[in-house]
N, C-alpha and C positions, 0 to 999 in steps of 0.2 A: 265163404271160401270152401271147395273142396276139400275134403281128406288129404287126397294125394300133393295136393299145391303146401297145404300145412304142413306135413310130414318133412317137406323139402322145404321149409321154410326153417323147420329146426335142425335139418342137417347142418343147412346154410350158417344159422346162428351158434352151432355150436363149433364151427370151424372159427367162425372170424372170433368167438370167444378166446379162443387159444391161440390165434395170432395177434388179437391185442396184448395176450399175458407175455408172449414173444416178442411184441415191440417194446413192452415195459421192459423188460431184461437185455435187451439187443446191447443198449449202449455199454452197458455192465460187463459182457461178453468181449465187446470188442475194447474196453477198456487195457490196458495194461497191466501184466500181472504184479508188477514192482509197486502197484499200487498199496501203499498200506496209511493206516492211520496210528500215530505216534501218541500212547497212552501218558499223560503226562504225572508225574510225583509231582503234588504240590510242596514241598517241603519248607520252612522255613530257614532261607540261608542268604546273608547279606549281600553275597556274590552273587548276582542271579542274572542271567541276561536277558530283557524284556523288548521282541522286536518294534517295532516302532508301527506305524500306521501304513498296513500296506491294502490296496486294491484288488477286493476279489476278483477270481477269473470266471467274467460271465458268462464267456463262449463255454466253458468247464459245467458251469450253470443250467446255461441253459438249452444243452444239448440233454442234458439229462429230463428237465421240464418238459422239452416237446416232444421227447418218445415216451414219457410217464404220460400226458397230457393223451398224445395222441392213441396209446394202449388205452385209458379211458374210456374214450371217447367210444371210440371203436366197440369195448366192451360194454358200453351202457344202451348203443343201438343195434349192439347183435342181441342184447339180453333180451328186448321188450317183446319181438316173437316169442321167446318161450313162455317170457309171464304173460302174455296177453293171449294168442291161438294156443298155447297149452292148456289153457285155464279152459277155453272155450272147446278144444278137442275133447278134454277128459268130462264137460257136462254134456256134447252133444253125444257119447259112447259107453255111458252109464243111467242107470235110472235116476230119477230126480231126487229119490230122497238117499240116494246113495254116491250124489256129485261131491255134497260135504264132505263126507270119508278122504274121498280120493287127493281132493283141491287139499286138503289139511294134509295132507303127507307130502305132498308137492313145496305148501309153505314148512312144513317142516323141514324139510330136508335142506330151504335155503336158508332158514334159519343157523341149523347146525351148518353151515359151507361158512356163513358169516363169522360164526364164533368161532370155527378151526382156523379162520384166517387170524386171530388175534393168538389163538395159542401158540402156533406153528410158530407166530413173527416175535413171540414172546420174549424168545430169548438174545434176541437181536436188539431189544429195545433197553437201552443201558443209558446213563444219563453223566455222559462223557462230557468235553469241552464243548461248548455253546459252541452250535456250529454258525450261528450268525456273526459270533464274534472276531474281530480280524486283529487279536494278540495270541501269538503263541508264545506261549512259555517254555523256557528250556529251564530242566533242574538238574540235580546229578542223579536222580536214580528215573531216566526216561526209559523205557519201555516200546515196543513195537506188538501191538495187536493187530490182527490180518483180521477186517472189518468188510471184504469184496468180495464176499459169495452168498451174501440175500438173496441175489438174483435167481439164485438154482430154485426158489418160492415159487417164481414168474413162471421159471423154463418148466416146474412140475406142474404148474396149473393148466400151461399148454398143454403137456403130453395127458392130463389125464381132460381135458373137454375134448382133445382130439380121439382117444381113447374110444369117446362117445359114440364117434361117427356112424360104425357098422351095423351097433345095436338100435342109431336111430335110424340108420337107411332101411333096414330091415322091416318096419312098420309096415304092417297090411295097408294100402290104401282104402278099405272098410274094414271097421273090426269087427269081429265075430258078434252077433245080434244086434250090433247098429244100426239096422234096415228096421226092425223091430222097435227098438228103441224109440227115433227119430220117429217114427209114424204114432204109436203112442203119446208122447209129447207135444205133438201137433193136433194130436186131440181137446189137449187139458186146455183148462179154461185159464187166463189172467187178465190184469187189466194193465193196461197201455193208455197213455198218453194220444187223446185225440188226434194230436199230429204225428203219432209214428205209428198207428196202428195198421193206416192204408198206406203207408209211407215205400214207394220205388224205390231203393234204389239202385242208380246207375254205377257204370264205371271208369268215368269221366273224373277228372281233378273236381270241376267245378261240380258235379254229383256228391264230390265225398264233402268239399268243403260246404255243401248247405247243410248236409247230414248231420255235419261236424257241429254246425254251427248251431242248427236244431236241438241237437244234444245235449250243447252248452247254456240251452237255453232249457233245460229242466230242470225245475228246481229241484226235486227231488234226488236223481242223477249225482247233482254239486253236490247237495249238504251233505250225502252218502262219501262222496268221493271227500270232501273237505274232512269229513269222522276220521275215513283211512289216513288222509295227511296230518291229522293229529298227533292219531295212533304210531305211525312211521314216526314223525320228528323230534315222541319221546324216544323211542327205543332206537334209534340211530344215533341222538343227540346224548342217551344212558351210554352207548357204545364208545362215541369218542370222549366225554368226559369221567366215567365210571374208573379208568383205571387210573387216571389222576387224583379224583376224590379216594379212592382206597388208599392210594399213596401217601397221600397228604394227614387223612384224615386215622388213620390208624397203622401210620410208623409200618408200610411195608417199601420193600424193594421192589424200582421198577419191572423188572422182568417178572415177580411173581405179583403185582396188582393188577398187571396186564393179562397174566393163566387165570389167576382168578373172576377177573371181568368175562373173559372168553368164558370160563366154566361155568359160571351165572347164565350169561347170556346165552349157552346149549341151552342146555334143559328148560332154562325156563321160559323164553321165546317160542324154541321149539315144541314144546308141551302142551304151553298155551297155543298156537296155530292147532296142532292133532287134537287138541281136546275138543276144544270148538268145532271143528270139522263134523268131530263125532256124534257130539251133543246135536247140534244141528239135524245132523244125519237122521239119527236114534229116535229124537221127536219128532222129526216130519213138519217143524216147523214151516209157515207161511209167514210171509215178509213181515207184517205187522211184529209176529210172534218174535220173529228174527231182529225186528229191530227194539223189540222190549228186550233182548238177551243181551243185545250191545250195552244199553243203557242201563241195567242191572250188572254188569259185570263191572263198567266202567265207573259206576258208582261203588261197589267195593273195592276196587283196585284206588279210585280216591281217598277212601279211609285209610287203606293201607299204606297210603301217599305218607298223611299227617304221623304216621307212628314212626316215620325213617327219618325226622326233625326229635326226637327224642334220643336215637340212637348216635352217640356222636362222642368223640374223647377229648377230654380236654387238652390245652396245648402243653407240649415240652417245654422245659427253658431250652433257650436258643440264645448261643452270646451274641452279641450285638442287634438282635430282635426284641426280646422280650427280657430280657438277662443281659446286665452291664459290665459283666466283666469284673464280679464284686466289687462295682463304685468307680473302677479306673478308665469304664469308656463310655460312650453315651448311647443309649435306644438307637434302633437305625442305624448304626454306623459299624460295621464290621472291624474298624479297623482300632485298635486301644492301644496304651502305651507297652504294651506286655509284646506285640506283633508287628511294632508300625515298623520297625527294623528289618523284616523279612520282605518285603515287597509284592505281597500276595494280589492274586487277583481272583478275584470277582466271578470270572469268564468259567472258573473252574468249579464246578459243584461239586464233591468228595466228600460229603458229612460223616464226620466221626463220633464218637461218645466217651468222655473224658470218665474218667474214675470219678470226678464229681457228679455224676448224670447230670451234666449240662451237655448239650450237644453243639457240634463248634461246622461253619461251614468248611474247611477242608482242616488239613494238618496245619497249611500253614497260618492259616487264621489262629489258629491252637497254638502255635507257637512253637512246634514239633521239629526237631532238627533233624532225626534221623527214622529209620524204620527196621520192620523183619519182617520174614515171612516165615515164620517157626510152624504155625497153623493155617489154618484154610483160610484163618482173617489174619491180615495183617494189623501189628499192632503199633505203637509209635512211642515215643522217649521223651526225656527231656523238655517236654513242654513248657513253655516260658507261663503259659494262660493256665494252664489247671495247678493247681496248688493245694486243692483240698481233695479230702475224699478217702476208699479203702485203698492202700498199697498195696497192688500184689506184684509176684516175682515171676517172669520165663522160666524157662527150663536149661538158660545160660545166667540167671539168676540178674539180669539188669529188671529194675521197676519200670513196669506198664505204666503210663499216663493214657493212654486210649487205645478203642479198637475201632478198625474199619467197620462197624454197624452203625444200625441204629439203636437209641438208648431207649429201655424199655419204660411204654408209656402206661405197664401197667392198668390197661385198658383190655378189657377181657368181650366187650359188644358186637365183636366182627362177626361172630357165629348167629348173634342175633339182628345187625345189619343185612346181614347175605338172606338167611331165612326172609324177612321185610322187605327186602328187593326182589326178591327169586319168585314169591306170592304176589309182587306187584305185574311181572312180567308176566307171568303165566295167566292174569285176569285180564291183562292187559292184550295178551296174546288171543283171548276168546273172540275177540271182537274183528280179529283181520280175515278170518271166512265166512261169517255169516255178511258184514258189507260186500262181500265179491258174488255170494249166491244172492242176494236181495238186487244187487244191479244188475243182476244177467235176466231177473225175473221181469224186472219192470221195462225192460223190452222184447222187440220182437226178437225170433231168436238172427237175424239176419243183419242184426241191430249191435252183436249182443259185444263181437269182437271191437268194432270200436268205440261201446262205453266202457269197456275196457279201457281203451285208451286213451278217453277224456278222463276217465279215473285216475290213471298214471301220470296223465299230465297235471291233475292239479294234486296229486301226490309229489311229484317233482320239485314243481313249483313251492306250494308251501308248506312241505314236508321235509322230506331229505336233502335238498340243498340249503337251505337256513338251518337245519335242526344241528348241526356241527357246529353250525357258525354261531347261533343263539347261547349253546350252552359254551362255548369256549368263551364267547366275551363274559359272560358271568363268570367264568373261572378268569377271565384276567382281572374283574373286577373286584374278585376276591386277592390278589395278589397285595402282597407288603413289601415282595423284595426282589426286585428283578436286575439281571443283567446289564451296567451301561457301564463299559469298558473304557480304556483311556484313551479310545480314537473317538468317546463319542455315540458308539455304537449301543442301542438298547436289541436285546437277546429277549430268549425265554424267561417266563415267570419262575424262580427257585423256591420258592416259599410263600403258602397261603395261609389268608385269615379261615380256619375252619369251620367257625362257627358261621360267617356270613357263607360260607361255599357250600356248608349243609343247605341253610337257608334258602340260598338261591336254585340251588339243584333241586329242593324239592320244591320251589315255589313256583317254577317255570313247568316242570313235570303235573305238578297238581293245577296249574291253567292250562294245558293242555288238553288233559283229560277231561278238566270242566269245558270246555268247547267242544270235545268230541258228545260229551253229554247234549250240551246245548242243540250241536246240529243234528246230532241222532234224533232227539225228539221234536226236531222241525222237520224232518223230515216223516216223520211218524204221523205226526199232524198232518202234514199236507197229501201224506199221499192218503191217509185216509179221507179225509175232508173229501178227497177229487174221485175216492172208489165210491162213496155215499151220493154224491153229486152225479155221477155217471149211472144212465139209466140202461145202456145199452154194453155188457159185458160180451166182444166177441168172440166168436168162437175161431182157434186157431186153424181148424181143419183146411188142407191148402184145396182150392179146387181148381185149380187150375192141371189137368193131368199132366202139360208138360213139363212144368215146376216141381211137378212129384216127381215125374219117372228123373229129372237133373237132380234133386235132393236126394234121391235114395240111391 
């Protein structure tokens, strides 16, 4: 593909970028401003009025689904021009051993876009009344929180990919010494695949789909592209489960386990993509070389795996979890004779930490009849469940029984969990530019855009869409105590076994990795086996003049 047809290919994708971020926020927009969400006091009080079983509204649902759905959509096939003719723009308008450099600041940079999406939404992410659940509780001290302008996220992702448009229209349709470049390159020597080396192609559907097909029929190509989908399904699958295990796993609050995943996930994704680039670069590596770097890196990023199963806190008591309510209720059962009075629900996640440091699922589990807000935490009274512990006194002098925190787990390893995650990702991250210059090598370069695109597609495929889904069912399989309300209804998971969620998160992460190993060096094997076996290394020089004078 020409210069100028790709230039206008990314105008094109970065326009419909920012009108997908548009239709994700549309319905948001046209919503109602009187919309708000009613923050609920769990409180302990006999009077309480609990609505009865009512049917969500799914036209409400699912108008919302198909413009999120369809914003997606839209943005995952405007995005593939940039990752795939960008990738191939910036090798065919730089020198070869300087495409590294370049390709690694490109993945960098969507690294850090990845992890500003989780800071930015950081503070949004609060862990309010199960929104699957269909009871709402009314108590006497309800609240109105205004929960309807996330969307302004959406509406600034549009204005700032449209932002884009000028400085990409602006692109030379040749860049300065890529005539140069381009002829150079067509000199160098590689080796190719007996059937793509003399390989036509046309521009016909049925041209692309044998090309397509041809492609998918190297082995080499796959086991490359399979490495990357490894690669991808830990580090998407660290993204979505990463701020639940910090949560979980060492007594933080939602909004700051989710800044902290995003702040992980900057630097150390991004770092590792630009370091690789560079290393790459700097040595002048060839494929072989490149594909021993993958598999060196990817073997200490496995070690590093095994040492984040050592890093782990032990569990808090939790009344009715692990802690009985000293003898008067039973394991599993939130509800004892201290609270069975109050008519709490389930639906409502509000953990507190009693003056005994046991921790209670809301106040009214606790027993709590009343509240303050004297400080930035609020605190609670009167609790029928805590009974022991130090007494202390407000500044109106009634005795605290608890505070709206978490109780301290006394666990001081987070500094050295993050450290052991942050070196997994950054070794982890070496590996995602040297697969993309190793498959652009081992074809021709007219080749190059759509191995590209059998890359992405079995990145797709058994990467980043299971890699979500993978590590969330091990995070529900880690679950002890979920949500099922008194319509019926089962919710989100409130509470994990830690020890099995450590487990699992690094067990699925460390067979990952060993598969990226495995297919990295099958593909090292074969493609060398087929450079040894091959006795005729062509030479790229084009001779056809009017192929030259259309390329340059």
């Amino acid at each position: 593909m020409e210069d100028r047809k790709k230039v206008t290919w990314f105008v094109a994708s970065s326009f419909l970028i920012g009108l997908g971020s548009l239709l994700c926020a549309l319905p948001f927009i046209n919503e109602e401003k009187n919309k708000s969400k009613v923050g609920i006091e769990d409180i302990c009080t006999e009077i309480k009025v609990v609505s009865g079983c009512q049917s969500s509204d799914a036209s409400f649902q699912s108008k919302y689904l198909y413009f999120i759905t369809l914003g997606q959509t839209m943005q995952g096939i405007a995005g593939m021009p940039l990752y795939i003719l960008g990738t191939t723009f910036i090798d065919e308008n730089v020198a070869t051993h300087s495409t590294g450099i370049y390709v690694g600041i490109a993945e960098c940079m969507s690294m850090i876009g990845y992890g500003m999406g989780y800071v930015i939404g950081a503070p949004l992410v609060k862990v309010p009344e199960n929104s699957t659940s269909a009871t709402n509780t009314t108590g006497t001290n309800g609240s109105t929180e205004w929960l309807w302008t996330w969307w302004i996220r959406f509406l600034s992702a549009a204005l700032v990919a449209w932002f884009t448009l000028i400085p990409l229209s602006c692109f030379p349709h040749n860049m300065p010494g890529s005539t140069r470049i381009k002829a150079a390159k067509r000199k160098q020597r590689h080796w190719f695949d007996s059937k793509l080396k003399d390989l036509q192609v046309g521009t016909s559907i049925k041209d692309l789909c044998a090309v397509f097909w041809i492609l998918m029929k190297n082995p080499v190509l796959i086991c490359l592209s399979l490495s990357k989908a490894t690669e991808y399904l830990v580090i998407i699958g660290a993204a979505e489960f990463l701020p639940i295990y910090l949560e979980n796993q060492f007594m933080l609050t939602p909004p700051a386990a989710t800044i902290l995943a995003g702040l992980v996930l900057i630097p150390g994704g991004a770092l590792g993509q630009l370091l690789g680039g560079i290393i790459a670069s700097t040595l002048e590596m060839s494929c072989k070389a490149l594909m021993r770097f993958i598999m060196a890196t990817s073997v200490i990023s496995l070690i590093l795996l095994m040492f984040i199963t050592l890093v782990r806190c032990n569990p808090l008591q939790f009344a009715g979890i692990n802690e009985d309510y000293d003898g008067e209720g039973q394991l599993g059962n939130l509800t004892a004779p201290c609270n069975e009075k109050c008519r709490c629900s389930s639906s409502v996640y509000s953990s507190i930490c009693g003056r005994d440091d046991i921790e209670y699922f809301s106040p009214c589990f606790a027993g709590c009849m009343y509240s303050k807000a004297l400080t930035r935490k609020k605190t609670y009274y009167n609790c029928s469940c805590i009974k022991e512990g130090l007494i202390t006194a407000d500044e109106e002098g009634d005795f605290i029984d608890a505070r709206r925190e978490k109780c301290d787990a006394k666990c001081y390893k987070l500094p050295l969990f993050v450290a052991f995650i942050f070196s997994t990702l950054v070794f982890s991250g070496f590996s995602g530019v040297p697969i993309a210059l190793t498959i652009m090598r081992i074809v021709p370069v007219q080749l190059r855009s759509l191995a590209l695109g059998v890359c992405y597609v079995v990145l797709r495929i058994f990467g980043t869409i299971p890699g979500p889904s993978i590590f969330k069912m091990s995070g529900e399989n880690s679950c002890i105590f979920r949500d099922v309300n008194e319509c019926g209804y089962t919710g989100r998971c409130w509470i994990y076994n830690k020890t099995r969620m450590a487990y699992l998160f690094v067990g699925i992460s460390f067979l990952c990795k060993l598969c990226t190993i495995i297919f990295t060096t099958t593909a090292f094997f074969m493609y060398k086996r087929q450079v040894n076996e091959s006795t005729d290394i062509p030479n790229i020089t084009v001779k056809n003049p009017k192929v030259k004078k259309e390329r340059n």
